[in-house]
C-alpha angles and dihedrals in degrees: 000000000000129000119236128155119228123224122186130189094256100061093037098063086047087050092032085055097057097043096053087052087056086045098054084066096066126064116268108207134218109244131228132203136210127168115191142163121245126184128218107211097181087065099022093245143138115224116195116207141182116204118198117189145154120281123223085024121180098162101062096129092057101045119110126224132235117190111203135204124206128212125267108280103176088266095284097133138216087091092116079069101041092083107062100131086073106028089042089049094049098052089047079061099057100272124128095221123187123195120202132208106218101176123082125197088224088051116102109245126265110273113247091191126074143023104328091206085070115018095049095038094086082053094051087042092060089046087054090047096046081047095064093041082059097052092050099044085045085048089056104044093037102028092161092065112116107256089182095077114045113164113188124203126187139174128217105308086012086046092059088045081057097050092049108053107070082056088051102037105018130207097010094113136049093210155005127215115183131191114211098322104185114174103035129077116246118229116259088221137136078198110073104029108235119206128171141194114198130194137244096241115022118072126201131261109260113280093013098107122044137274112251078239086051091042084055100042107043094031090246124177124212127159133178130213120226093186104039128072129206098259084053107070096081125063100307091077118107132232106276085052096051086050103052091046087048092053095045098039086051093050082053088069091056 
């Protein structure tokens, strides 16, 4: 029997209250937003990225960095920009946050036979590899970020990207936050600090969330949302939901 922790409407407006009185304390920045293309010459690939960050900023060189990732979405595009309630909140915060598109139009699509553990790990492979090209291009155009402190953040496929690449490129990042993951085992670390928010309808694959032994052992954080489906954890949520993921992403900086 797994550990979650359940959180229902009632106590979250009372919890949500008193953290958006901590938070009027602090400045709250403009954001500004840049999409560009980078190309990754070593694999022949584009790499679209939005890059929200803090404007009239002072402070650049001690700003810390969240790389997000976004669901599957058919290869159409466009999905590095289709969570904003959360990338958009997190740079008003003080984060440089980029946002990858990991999906190509030219990309086969992702298989939906099989066993996802081996016929969707080359495609998680590619999103942790475009993950490191992104931290050293970032490295090389913002040199004065603080490397120290990456945060990534993935949803669903991009979720299980996220939760693959400290095993695959260790001790890179400071922390992972996933978003209902379903299919990748997350890492039974204390480093990085692993944190999860699952949804209300959509269960994980065997083996892919810990053991209560493995929640106690390693200080792992997994919540689940009583009020919030899977589909819901992009854009489409509204706006009791955004602020409930805002609040608990946010704690998870903490």
């Amino acid at each position: 029997m797994r550990r979650f922790i359940y959180i229902f409407i009632f106590g979250l407006l009372t919890s949500c209250a008193t953290s958006e009185k901590h938070v009027e304390k602090k400045k709250v920045f403009a954001v500004g937003l840049d999409t560009l293309q980078w190309f990754d010459q070593s694999r022949q690939r584009a790499i679209p990225v939005a890059i929200y960050k803090p404007v009239n900023d002072s402070k650049t060189s001690k700003r810390n960095i969240v790389i997000f990732s976004h669901g599957y979405g058919q290869n159409k595009g466009g999905d590095y920009l289709a969570y904003s309630y959360l990338t958009e909140f997190l740079a008003s915060k003080g984060f440089w946050v980029i946002s990858i598109q990991h999906e190509l139009s030219t990309d086969s699509l992702l298989p939906l036979t099989g066993k996802p553990q081996i016929v969707r790990r080359p495609f998680w492979e590619r999103g942790a590899d475009n993950i490191l090209f992104v931290i050293n291009q970032l490295k090389k155009t913002n040199p004065d970020l603080n490397y120290k402190h990456i945060t990534l953040i993935g949803h669903s496929n991009g979720g299980d990207m996220t939760a693959l690449f400290p095993q695959k490129y260790p001790n890179i990042i400071e922390k992972i936050i996933t978003l209902d993951n379903r299919r990748m085992a997350l890492p039974r670390t204390k480093k990085p600090k692993v944190y999860s928010l699952r949804s209300s309808d959509q269960p994980a694959d065997e083996g892919v969330l810990p053991t209560e032994e493995a929640i106690k052992r390693h200080k792992i954080t997994i919540i689940k949302l009583a009020n919030t489906t899977h589909n819901e954890m992009d854009d489409n949520a509204n706006e009791l939901q955004r602020k409930e993921m805002q609040y608990y992403v946010l704690a998870f900086f903490k």
